[in-house]
N, C-alpha and C positions, 0 to 999 in steps of 0.2 A: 341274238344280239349282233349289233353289226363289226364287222371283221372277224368273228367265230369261224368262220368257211362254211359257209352254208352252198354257196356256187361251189369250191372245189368238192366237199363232198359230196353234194347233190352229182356233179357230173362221174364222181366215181361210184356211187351208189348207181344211177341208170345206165353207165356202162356195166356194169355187174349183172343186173336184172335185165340189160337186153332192154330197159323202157327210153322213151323221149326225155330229155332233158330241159325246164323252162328256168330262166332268172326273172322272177316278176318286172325286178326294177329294170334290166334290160327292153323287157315287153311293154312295160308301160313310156319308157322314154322312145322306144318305135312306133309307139300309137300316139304320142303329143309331137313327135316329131324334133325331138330335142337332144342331145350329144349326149346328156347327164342327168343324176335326179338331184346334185348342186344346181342345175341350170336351171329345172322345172320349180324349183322352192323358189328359188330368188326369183325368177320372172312372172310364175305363181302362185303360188304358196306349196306348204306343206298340206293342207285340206285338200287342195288339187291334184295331188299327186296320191293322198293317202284314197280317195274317192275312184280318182283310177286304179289304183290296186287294188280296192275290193270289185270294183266291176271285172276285171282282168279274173281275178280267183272264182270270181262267179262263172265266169266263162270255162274255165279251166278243169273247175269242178264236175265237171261234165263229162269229161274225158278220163280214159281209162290209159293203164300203164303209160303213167309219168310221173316223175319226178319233177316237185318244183320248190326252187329254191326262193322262199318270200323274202321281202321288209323286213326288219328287226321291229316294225314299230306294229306290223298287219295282226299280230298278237290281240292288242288292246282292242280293236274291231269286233263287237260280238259277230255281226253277219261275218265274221271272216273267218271264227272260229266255225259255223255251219259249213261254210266252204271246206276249211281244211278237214275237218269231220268224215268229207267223201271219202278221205282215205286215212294212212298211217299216218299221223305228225310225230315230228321229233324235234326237240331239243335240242343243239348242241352246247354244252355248262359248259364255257371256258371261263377260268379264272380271269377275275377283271383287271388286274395286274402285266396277265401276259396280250391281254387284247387293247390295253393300253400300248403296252409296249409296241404293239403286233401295224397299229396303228398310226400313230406317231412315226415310226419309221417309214414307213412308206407316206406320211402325208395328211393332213388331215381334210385339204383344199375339196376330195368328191365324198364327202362325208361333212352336210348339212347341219347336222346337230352337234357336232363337234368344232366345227371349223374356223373359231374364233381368237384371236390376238393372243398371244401368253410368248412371255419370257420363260416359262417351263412347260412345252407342250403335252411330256408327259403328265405331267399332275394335273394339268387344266382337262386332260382327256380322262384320267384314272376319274378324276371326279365327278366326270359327268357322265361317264360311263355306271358309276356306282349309284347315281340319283335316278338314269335310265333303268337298272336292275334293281332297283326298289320299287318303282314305279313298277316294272314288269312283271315284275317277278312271281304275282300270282295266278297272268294270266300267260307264262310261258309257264307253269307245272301243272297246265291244263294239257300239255303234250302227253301222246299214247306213250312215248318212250324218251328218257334222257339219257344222252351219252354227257356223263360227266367225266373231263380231263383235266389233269393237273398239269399239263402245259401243253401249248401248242407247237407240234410239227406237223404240219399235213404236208409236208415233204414226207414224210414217212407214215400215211395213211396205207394199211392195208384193210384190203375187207375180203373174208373170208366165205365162199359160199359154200353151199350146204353140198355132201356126198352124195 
């Protein structure tokens, strides 16, 4: 889901493992040529952007030791589930509460599906965050592993590697 840390764990999970690190949505807005993936929706669409993220993961899937941190939405993609298939997927279950919260504070202006008028931003996000994880939600527990957390600080991520 989007604001879970999928980029800050992704880059501490392939510093750990010694692999590459990718953020789709970074890769695909260097391949449209665009500041943001707010910018690539509005100017256009979301199909456009969702179409280059599966060809990006097509490409990706190909390559060995890395880590990449997708879309919240590359889930619902069956060919994007074959892609992520090459390797490990994961999960990360943050409560929709604190990625509301997580969200709203910093902003909801590079975050597309979110990023609309409200005199209470948190609840205009809690709620649309919760209609996204309904939506989603059968095909993110197609993940190889879920890390579910009861709140978030990835300020205070550690990961432990093996003896």
């Amino acid at each position: 889901m989007m604001g879970s840390g999928k980029s800050t764990v992704g880059k501490i999970l392939a510093g750990v493992l010694g692999y590459s690190f990718f953020d789709s949505d970074k890769l695909v807005e260097l391949a449209v040529g665009m500041p943001s993936v707010a910018q690539i929706f509005k100017v256009h669409s979301e199909a456009f952007f969702r179409d280059n993220e599966s060809s990006l993961l097509g490409d990706l899937s190909s390559m060995r030791r890395l880590v990449v941190a997708t879309g919240g939405d590359a889930v619902i993609r069956p060919i994007n589930w074959k892609y992520m298939n090459q390797g490990l997927s994961v999960w990360l279950d943050i409560p929709l509460d604190a990625l509301a919260k997580r969200i709203t504070q910093v902003g909801t202006a590079s975050r597309p599906l979110l990023d609309q008028p409200s005199a209470d931003p948190y609840t205009a996000a809690f709620s649309k965050l919760s209609m996204l994880a309904e939506q989603r939600g059968d095909a993110y527990a197609n993940a190889d592993a879920r890390f579910l957390l009861k709140r978030l600080q990835l300020s205070r991520v550690m990961v432990m590697s093996p003896c």
